[in-house]
ZAZAKE-990882 format. One record per residue (C-alpha): residue in three letters; y, z, x. Coordinates in steps of 0.2 Angstrom, whole numbers, padded with zeros to 4 digits, always signed. Layout:
<sites>
AlaYZX...
</sites>
This chain:
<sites>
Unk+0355+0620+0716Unk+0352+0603+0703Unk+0369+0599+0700Unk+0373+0594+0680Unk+0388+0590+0670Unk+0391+0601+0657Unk+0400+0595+0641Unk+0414+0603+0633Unk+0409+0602+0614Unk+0422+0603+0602Unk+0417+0616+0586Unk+0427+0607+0572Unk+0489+0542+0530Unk+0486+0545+0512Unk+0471+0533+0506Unk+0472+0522+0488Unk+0463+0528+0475Unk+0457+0511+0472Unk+0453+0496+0484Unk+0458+0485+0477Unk+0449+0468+0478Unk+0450+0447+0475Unk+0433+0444+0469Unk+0417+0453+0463Unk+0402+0453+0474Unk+0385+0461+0474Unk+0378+0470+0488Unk+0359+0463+0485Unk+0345+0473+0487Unk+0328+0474+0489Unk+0313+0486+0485Unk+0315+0498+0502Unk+0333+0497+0498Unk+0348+0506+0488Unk+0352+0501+0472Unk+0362+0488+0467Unk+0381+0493+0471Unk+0393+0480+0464Unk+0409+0479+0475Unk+0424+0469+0478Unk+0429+0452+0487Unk+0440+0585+0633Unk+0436+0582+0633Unk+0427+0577+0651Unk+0422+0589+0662Unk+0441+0592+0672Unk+0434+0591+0691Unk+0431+0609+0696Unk+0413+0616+0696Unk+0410+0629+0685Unk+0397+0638+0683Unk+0380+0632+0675Unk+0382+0639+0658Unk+0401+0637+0658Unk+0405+0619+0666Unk+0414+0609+0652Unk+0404+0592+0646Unk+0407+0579+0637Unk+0392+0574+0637Unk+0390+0521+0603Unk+0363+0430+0519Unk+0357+0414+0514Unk+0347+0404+0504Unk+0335+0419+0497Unk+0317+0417+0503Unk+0304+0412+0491Unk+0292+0426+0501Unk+0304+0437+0493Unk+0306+0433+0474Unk+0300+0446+0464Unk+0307+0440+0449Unk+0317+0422+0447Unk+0322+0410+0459Unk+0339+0415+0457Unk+0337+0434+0457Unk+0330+0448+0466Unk+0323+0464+0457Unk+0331+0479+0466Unk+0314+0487+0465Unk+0316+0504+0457Unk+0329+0499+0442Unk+0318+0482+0438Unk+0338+0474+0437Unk+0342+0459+0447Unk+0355+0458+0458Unk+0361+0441+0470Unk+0353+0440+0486Unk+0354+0433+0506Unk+0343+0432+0519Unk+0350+0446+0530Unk+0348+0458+0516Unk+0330+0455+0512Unk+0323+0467+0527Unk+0313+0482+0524Unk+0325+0499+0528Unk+0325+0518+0529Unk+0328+0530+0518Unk+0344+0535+0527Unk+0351+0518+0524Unk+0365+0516+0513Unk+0378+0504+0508Unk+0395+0512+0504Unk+0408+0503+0492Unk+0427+0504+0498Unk+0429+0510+0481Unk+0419+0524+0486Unk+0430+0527+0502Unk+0445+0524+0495Unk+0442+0537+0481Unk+0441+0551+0496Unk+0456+0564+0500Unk+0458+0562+0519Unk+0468+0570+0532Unk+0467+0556+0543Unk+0460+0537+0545Unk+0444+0543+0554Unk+0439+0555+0539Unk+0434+0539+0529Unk+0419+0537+0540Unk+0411+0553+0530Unk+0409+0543+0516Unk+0393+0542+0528Unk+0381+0556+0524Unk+0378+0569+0536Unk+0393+0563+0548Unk+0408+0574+0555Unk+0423+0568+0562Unk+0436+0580+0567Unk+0450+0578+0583Unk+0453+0590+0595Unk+0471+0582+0601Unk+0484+0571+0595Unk+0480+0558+0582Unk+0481+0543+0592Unk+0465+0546+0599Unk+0447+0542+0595Unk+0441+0557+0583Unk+0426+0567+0587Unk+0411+0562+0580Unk+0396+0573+0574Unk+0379+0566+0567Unk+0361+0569+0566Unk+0361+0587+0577Unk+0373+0576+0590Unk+0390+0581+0597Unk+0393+0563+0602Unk+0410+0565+0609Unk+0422+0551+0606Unk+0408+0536+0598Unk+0393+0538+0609Unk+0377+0533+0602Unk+0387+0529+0585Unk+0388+0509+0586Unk+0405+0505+0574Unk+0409+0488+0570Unk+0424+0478+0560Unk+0420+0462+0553Unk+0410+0463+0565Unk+0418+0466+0581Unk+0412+0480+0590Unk+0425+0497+0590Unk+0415+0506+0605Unk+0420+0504+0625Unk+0407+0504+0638Unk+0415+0509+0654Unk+0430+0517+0647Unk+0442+0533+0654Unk+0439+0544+0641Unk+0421+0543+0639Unk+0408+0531+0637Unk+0406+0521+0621Unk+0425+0528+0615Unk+0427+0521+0598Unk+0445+0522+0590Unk+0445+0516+0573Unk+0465+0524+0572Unk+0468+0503+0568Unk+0457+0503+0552Unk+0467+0499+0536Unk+0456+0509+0522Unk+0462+0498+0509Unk+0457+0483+0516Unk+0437+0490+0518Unk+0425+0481+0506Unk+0412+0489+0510Unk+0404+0501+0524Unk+0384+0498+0529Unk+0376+0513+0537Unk+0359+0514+0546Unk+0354+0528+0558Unk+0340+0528+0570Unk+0334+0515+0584Unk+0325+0503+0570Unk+0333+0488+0570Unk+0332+0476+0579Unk+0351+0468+0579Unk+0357+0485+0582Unk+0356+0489+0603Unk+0368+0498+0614Unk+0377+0516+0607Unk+0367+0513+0591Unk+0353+0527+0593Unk+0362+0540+0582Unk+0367+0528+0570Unk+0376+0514+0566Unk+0391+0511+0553Unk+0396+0491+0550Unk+0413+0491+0541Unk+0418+0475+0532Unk+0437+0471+0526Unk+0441+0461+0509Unk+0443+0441+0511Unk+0459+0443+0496Unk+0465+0454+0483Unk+0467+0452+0466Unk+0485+0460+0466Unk+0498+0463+0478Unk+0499+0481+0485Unk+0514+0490+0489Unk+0511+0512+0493Unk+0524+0522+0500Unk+0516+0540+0503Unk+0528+0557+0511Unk+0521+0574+0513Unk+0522+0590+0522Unk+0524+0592+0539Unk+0534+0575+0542Unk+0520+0564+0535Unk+0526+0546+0531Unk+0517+0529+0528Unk+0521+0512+0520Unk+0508+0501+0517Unk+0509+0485+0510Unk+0497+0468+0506Unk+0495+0453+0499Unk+0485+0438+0497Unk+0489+0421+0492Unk+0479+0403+0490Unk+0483+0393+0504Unk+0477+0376+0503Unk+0458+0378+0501Unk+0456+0395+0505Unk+0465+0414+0504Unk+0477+0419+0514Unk+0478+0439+0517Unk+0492+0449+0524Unk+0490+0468+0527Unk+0506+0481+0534Unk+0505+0498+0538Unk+0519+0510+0548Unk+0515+0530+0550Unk+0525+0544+0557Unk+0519+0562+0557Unk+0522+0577+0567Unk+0509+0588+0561Unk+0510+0608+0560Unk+0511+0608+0580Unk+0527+0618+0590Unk+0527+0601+0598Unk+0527+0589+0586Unk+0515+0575+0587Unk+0528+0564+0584Unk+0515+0550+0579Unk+0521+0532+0577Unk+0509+0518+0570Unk+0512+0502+0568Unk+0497+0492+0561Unk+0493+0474+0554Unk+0480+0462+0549Unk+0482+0443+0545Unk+0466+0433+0538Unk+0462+0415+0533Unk+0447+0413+0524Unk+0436+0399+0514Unk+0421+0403+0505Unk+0412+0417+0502Unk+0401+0426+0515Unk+0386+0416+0514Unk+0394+0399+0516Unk+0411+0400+0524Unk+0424+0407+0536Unk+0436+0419+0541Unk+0449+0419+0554Unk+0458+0436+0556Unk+0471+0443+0568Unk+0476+0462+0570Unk+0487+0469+0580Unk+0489+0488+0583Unk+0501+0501+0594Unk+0504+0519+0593Unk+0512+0532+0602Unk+0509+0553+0601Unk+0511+0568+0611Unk+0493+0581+0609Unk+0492+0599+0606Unk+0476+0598+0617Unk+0462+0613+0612Unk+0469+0629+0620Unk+0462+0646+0628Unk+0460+0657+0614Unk+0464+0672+0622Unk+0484+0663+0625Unk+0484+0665+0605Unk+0477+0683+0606Unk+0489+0688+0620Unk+0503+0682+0612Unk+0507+0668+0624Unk+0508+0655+0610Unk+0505+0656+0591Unk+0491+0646+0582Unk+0498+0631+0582Unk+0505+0632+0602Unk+0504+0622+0618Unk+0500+0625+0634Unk+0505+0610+0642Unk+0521+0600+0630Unk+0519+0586+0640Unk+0502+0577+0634Unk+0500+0564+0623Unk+0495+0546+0627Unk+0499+0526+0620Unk+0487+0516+0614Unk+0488+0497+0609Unk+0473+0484+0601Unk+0477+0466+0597Unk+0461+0454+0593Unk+0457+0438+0586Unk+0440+0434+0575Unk+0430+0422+0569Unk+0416+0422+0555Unk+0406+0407+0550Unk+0390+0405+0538Unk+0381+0392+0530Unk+0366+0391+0518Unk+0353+0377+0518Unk+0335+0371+0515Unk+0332+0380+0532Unk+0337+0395+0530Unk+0355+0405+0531Unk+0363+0403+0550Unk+0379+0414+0556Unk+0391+0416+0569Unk+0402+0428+0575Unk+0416+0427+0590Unk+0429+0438+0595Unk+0441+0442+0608Unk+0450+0459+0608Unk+0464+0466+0621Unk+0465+0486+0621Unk+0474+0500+0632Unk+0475+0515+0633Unk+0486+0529+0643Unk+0482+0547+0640Unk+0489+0563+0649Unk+0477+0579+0645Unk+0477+0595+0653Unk+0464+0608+0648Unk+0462+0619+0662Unk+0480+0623+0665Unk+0480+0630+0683Unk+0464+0630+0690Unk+0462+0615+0702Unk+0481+0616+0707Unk+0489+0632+0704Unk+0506+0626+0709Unk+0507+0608+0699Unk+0495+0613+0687Unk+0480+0603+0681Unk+0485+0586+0669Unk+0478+0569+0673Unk+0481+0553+0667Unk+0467+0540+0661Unk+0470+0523+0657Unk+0462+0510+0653Unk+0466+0493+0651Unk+0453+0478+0645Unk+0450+0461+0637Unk+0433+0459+0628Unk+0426+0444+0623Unk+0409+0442+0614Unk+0397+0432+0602Unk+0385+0436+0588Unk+0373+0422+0581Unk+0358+0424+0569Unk+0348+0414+0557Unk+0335+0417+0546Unk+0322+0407+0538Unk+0304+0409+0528Unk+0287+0406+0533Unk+0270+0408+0524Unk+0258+0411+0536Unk+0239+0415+0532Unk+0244+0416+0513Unk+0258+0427+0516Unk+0276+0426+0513Unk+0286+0431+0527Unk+0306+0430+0530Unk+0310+0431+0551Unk+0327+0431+0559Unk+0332+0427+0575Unk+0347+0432+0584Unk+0358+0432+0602Unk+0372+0443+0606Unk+0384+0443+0622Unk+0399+0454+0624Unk+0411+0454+0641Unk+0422+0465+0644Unk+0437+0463+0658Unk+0440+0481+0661Unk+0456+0490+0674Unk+0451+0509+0673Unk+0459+0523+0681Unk+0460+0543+0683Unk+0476+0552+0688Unk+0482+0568+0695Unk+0499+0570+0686Unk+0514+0584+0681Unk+0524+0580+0667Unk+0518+0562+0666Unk+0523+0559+0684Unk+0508+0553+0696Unk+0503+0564+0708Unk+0492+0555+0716Unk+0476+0544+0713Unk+0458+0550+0709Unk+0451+0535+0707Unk+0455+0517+0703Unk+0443+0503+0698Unk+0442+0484+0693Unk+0426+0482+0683Unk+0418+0466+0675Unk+0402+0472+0663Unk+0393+0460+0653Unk+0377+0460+0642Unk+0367+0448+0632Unk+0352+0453+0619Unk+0340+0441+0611Unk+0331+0450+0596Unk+0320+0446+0583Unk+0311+0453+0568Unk+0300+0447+0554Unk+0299+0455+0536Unk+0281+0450+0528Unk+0279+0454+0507Unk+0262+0459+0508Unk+0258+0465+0490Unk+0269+0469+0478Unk+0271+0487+0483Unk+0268+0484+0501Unk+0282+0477+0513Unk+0283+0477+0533Unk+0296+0472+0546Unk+0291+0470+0564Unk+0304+0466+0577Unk+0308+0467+0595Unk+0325+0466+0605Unk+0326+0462+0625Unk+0344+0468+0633Unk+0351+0463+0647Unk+0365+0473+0657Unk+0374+0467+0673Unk+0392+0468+0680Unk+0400+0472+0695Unk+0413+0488+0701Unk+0429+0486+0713Unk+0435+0503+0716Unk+0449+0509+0728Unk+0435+0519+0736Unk+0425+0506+0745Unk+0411+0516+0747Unk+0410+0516+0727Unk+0410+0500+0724Unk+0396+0488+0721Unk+0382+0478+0708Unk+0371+0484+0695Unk+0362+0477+0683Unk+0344+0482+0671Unk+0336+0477+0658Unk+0327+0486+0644Unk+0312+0480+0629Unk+0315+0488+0610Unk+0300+0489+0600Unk+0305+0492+0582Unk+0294+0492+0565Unk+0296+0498+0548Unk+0285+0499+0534Unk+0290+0502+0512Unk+0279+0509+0498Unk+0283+0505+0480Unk+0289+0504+0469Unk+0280+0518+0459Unk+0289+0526+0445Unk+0305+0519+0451Unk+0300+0527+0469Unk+0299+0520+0487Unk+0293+0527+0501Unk+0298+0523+0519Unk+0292+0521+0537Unk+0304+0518+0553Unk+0299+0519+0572Unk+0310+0511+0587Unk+0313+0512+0602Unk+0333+0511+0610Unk+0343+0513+0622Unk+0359+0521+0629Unk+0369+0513+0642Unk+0380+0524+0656Unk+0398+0520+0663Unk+0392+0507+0676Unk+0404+0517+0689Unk+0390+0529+0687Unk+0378+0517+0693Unk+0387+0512+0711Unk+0392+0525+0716Unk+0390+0535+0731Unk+0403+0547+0737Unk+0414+0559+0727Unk+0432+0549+0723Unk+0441+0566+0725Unk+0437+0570+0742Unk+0427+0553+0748Unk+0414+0560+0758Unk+0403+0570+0746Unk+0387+0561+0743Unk+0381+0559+0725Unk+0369+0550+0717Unk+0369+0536+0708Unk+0363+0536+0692Unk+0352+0523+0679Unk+0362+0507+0670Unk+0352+0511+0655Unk+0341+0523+0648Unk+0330+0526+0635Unk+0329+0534+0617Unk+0316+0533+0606Unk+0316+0540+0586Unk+0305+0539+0570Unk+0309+0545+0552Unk+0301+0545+0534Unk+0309+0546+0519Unk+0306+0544+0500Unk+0320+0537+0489Unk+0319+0538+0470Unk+0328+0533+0453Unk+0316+0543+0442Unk+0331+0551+0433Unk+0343+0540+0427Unk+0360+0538+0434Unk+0354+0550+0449Unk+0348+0541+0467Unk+0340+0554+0477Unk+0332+0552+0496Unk+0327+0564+0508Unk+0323+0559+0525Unk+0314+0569+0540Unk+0318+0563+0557Unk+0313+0563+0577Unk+0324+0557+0591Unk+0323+0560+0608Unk+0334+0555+0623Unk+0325+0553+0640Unk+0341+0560+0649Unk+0360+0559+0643Unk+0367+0554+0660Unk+0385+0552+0660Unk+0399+0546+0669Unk+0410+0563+0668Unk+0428+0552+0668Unk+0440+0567+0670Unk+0431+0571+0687Unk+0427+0550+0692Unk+0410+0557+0697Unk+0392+0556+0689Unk+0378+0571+0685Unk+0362+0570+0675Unk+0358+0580+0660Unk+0342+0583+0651Unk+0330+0577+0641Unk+0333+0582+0624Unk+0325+0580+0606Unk+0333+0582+0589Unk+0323+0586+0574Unk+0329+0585+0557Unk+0330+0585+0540Unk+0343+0572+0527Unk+0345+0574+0509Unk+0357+0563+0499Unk+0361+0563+0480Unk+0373+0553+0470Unk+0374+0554+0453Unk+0382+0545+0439Unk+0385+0556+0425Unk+0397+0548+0413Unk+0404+0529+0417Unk+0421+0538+0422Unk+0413+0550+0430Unk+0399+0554+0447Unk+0394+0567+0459Unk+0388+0566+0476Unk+0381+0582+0488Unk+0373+0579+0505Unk+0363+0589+0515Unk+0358+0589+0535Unk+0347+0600+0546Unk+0344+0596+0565Unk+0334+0606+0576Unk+0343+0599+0595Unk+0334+0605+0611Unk+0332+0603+0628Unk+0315+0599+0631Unk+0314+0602+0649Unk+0313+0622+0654Unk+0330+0628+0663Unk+0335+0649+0663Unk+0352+0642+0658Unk+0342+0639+0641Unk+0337+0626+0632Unk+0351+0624+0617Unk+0359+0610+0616Unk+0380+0615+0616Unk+0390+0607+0603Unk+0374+0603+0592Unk+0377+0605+0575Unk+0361+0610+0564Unk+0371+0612+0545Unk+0381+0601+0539Unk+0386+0597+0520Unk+0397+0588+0509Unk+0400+0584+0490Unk+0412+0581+0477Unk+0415+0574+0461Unk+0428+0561+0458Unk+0435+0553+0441Unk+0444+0542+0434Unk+0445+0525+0425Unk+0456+0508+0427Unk+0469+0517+0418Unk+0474+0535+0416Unk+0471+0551+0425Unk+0457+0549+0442Unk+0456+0562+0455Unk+0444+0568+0466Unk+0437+0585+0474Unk+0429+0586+0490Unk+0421+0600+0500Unk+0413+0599+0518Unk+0404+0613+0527Unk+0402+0612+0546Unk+0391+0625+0553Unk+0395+0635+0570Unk+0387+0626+0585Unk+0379+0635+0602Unk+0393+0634+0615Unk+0382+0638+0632Unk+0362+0635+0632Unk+0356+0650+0631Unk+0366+0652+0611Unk+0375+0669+0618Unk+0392+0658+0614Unk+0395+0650+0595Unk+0406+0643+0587Unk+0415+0647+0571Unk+0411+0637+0556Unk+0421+0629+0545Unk+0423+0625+0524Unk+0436+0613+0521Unk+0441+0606+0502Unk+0453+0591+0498Unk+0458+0588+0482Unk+0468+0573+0473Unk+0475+0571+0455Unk+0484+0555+0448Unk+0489+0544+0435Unk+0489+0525+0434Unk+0497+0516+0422Unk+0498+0501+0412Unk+0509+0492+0422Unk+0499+0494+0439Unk+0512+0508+0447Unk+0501+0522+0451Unk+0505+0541+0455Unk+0493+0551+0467Unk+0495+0570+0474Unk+0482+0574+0487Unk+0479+0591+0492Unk+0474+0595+0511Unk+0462+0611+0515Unk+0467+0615+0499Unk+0462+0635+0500Unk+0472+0635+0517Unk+0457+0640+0528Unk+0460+0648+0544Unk+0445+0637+0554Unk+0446+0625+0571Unk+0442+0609+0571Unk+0436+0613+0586Unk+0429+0625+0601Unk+0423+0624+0620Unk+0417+0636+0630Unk+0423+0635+0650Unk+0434+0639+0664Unk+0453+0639+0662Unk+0464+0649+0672Unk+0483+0655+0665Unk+0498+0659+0678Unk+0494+0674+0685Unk+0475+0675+0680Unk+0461+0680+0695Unk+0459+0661+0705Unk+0444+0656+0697Unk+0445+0656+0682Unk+0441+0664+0665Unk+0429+0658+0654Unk+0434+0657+0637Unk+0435+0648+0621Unk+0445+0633+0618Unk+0451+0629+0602Unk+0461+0617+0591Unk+0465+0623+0574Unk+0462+0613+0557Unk+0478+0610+0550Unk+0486+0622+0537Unk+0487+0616+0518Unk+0496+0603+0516Unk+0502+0590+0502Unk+0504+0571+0501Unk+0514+0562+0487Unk+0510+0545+0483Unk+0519+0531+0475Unk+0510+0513+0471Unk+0512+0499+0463Unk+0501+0481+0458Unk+0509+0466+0455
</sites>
């Protein structure tokens, strides 16, 4: 019988009302891009088979171009408004209409339970948790359940925040580090159609980009319910030519949990900088370490018994460490030539997690927690420049670029009780480098008529030392992007897109050399591809007709060849299927008074296997509606607030869609007052109408003490939190 790894899908600090900033700068745009936006300076599979439709799965600016001058030398029209905003080089490239740069005043302004919920300032993403809040969040976008980052690409300041090779899923991306007030700004594309985005970027892509200074010192000091505490402080300073920015925060919360997460965060960021971000530098260090235990997703039928209450544990002894400290280095420079820049990092991470989510299945007498850790050192580089060309009468703007990331990694799976070893499942020393030359051209045919045509070439190698011998080896593959993109308009303050790409996903390179089963070391597997492919296409329409109002809509394909994983909870590797997402985006903002604006997003996706299986061919986990808006207030003084409301709809649990999920319809609110003096008084209100929802659901195999030996099949579920209230105290000086 084909043997396949199932994925478990999940069913679904007190943030600054302001980010503050040091200096005003202007996101440029072009005609195919937004309007100006001024902003300132389980989850695996545990080991045991399952059966097929119950087997847990989880399844990533320069000189401005005389080509591009539709107005003065100086200037660039933004298209549909006919204003002109500053310019660079980078930004002068045709995009979708599901691209969108994010102000940190617009994520800032957002009530949030959590660090990762600032990421839906992106329209149509989900991000959730289904254990304790030291580990990466669950991500949902575009009809994909994509576990802890996969096929998401996150970058800050452009280091990159997803983990190849890691032991909690491949391309795990923790942002638990990210200091909201620090953000500048956020810039979102989704879809395999760029050619400087490669590996874990075929959902999407979210670029998150901190502040060089502030124009004030920052001091919050936020408490609310269930033991929620934080202290942030930050501050920046002339020092000698440049700014010089210091950034604090420290966190404790227990959460509504009969075992207390007992969360504690310790987070910091220290930057030098000179310049602004077309010609100058920045060197930045940040350094990160937290502590938790989990209330991991439980059997729901342990709640309807009466075995635990909502907000119980089966197993008090999970929770995990994590730990992040890099170093980074960004440099630009205009000139005659054309704008060239370079970024270099080096980032050390761990991570220790103890999980248990079958209880007593595998071992009825120990039960079934394990241990995954994973320890690395990354190093990597990413240099572009871009320059004009008028060839044959037309003016064309093409970029050239090369990345390289190595990562260093120690990576290891554990039988454990209570946090004591048990014994080892498997144990490997891994070195897994890339390197990716890409290129695209952007050509101004007319003056409604733009084109970008570009290509990418990646290169993957790296080698695997496992205690199993028989598991150890090379690997290494390579894979050619096409990518192209075409913009209509402006007509009537109206532009119409065109995006095709092609992409690629990369699999845990363990997956790759391997050849027996680490649990018993005989059972022969199959290894799996280093890279596979995606593919995707999407057109859109984006309009200002109405003023103060920015509309798109966006209709999209993306298919995946096969989503072949590494399932790290078992150490062993199964193929999935070919899948393809359909689906439908629609994106408002509007800016009713200056004070004042409304935003409502809308997302469809139609997620199918596309081979023919009696399991059945939905995909589990998939979302298909998702929805958010809000409307949020305020001025530089006085009253603000904010009101927010995200629907997440119920999701098939097994193919054949006999299993769903609950939905859920959370609101957050906030209310405050900032007064003259720069102190500032904000109340945020957490699922403000108390809804009884999860966070998340799976649908598998679990057995409780005295349950038949194999198992029940059941839901698993981790509750969203209760209302809950937050109190903030700020002051500038």
């Amino acid at each position: 019988m084909r043997r396949t790894a199932w994925r478990i899908f999940p069913a679904a600090a007190s943030i600054a009302a302001f980010a503050p900033v040091a200096e005003a700068q202007t996101v440029a745009t072009a005609p195919g891009q937004l309007p100006p936006v001024t902003v300132t300076s389980p989850d695996r599979a545990p080991p045991r088979r399952a059966k097929p439709s119950q087997r847990p799965r989880h399844v990533a600016a320069g000189r401005k171009p005389a080509a591009l001058q539709p107005t003065q030398p100086t200037a660039a029209s933004d298209g549909i408004t006919g204003g002109s905003v500053t310019v660079s080089a980078s930004d002068l490239q045709p995009t979708a209409a599901s691209a969108r740069p994010i102000s940190g005043d617009e994520v800032n302004a957002r009530p949030v339970s959590r660090v990762g919920e600032v990421l839906e300032a992106v329209p149509g993403l989900i991000v959730t948790q289904h254990s304790g809040e030291g580990k990466a969040n669950q991500y949902f976008l575009r009809g994909f359940n994509l576990d802890h980052g996969t096929d998401l690409a996150i970058t800050v300041d452009g280091m990159p925040v997803n983990m190849p090779t890691h032991g909690h899923g491949q391309g795990y991306a923790d942002i638990n580090f990210l200091i909201p007030e620090l953000i500048r700004s956020m810039d979102v594309r989704k879809g395999p159609y760029y050619a400087d985005k490669g590996d874990f970027a075929s959902a999407g892509a979210v670029d998150i980009n901190y502040l060089n200074g502030l124009p004030r010192n920052i001091a919050e000091l936020t408490v609310g319910s269930f033991g929620y505490q934080r202290a942030m402080a930050a501050s920046s300073a002339k020092a000698g030519d440049g700014t010089l920015l210091a950034a604090f925060e420290a966190n404790k919360y227990n959460g509504p949990w009969d075992v207390p997460d007992d969360i504690r965060k310790l987070n910091g960021v220290l930057r030098y900088s000179q310049g602004t971000t077309t010609d100058g530098f920045s060197l930045t260090a940040m350094a990160y370490s937290n502590g938790w235990n989990s209330t991991d997703q439980v059997a729901q039928r342990a709640i309807d018994q009466g075995l635990i209450d909502r907000y119980g544990s089966l197993d008090p002894t999970d929770g995990g460490t994590s730990s992040r400290f890099s170093l980074s280095g960004n440099w630009a420079q205009s000139s005659d030539y054309g704008q060239s820049k370079l970024n270099a990092y080096v980032i050390r991470s761990s991570l220790q997690l103890y999980n248990d989510f079958t209880y007593f299945l595998d071992d009825p007498v120990n039960g079934d927690q394990f241990s995954q850790t994973d320890r690395r050192t990354v190093y990597g580089l990413d240099a572009s420049h871009a320059f004009d060309l008028r060839f044959a009468g037309v003016d064309t703007q093409t970029r050239v670029g090369v990345q390289t990331r190595y990562d260093d990694i120690n990576v290891g799976l554990f039988k454990t009780a209570q946090r004591e070893i048990l014994s080892t499942v498997r144990n490997d020393q891994v070195q897994e480098g890339s390197v990716a030359l890409w290129a695209d051209s952007t050509a101004r045919w007319t003056d409604w008529l733009r084109t970008t045509v570009g290509i990418r070439e990646d290169y993957f190698a790296g080698h695997v030392l496992s205690d199993t011998p028989q598991n150890s080896g090379n690997a290494q593959a390579a894979m050619t992007s096409p990518k192209a993109g075409i913009v209509l308009g402006p007509w009537s303050r109206t532009e119409f897109y065109g995006n095709a790409g092609f992409g690629l996903h990369s699999n845990d390179i363990r997956g790759a050399t391997i050849t027996v089963d680490p649990n018993d070391k005989m059972t022969p597997l199959d290894r799996v591809p280093l890279l596979m492919r995606s593919k995707g296409a999407e057109l859109g329409i984006r309009t200002r007709a109405i003023d103060g109002l920015t509309s798109s809509l966006a209709v999209f394909v993306l298919d995946f060849d096969s989503e072949l994983l590494f399932v790290g909870d078992a150490g062993t590797t199964e193929p999935s299927r070919p899948s393809r997402r359909v689906g439908v985006e629609w994106t408002n903002q509007y800016k009713l008074l200056p004070w004042m604006s409304f935003d409502f997003d809308l997302a469809y996706t139609r997620a199918r296997f596309m081979d023919v299986d009696p399991a059945g061919n939905f995909i589990p986990g998939a979302p298909a509606w998702v929805a958010s808006g809000g409307v949020t207030f305020g001025r530089d003084t006085g009253w603000f607030g904010s009101l927010r409301a995200r629907y997440f709809g119920p999701r098939p649990l097994i193919e054949d869609d006999s299993v769903r999920s609950l939905s859920s319809f959370i609101v957050n609110a906030r209310a405050g007052y900032k007064f003259d003096n720069g102190m500032r008084l904000q109340l945020d209100v957490l699922n403000l109408f108390n809804a009884q929802t999860n966070q998340i659901e799976y649908y598998y195999l679990s057995r409780l003490p005295g349950e038949p030996i194999d198992g029940v099949a059941d839901r698993h579920v981790h509750p969203a939190e209760p209302l809950a209230v937050r109190l903030t105290l700020a002051a500038t000086f």
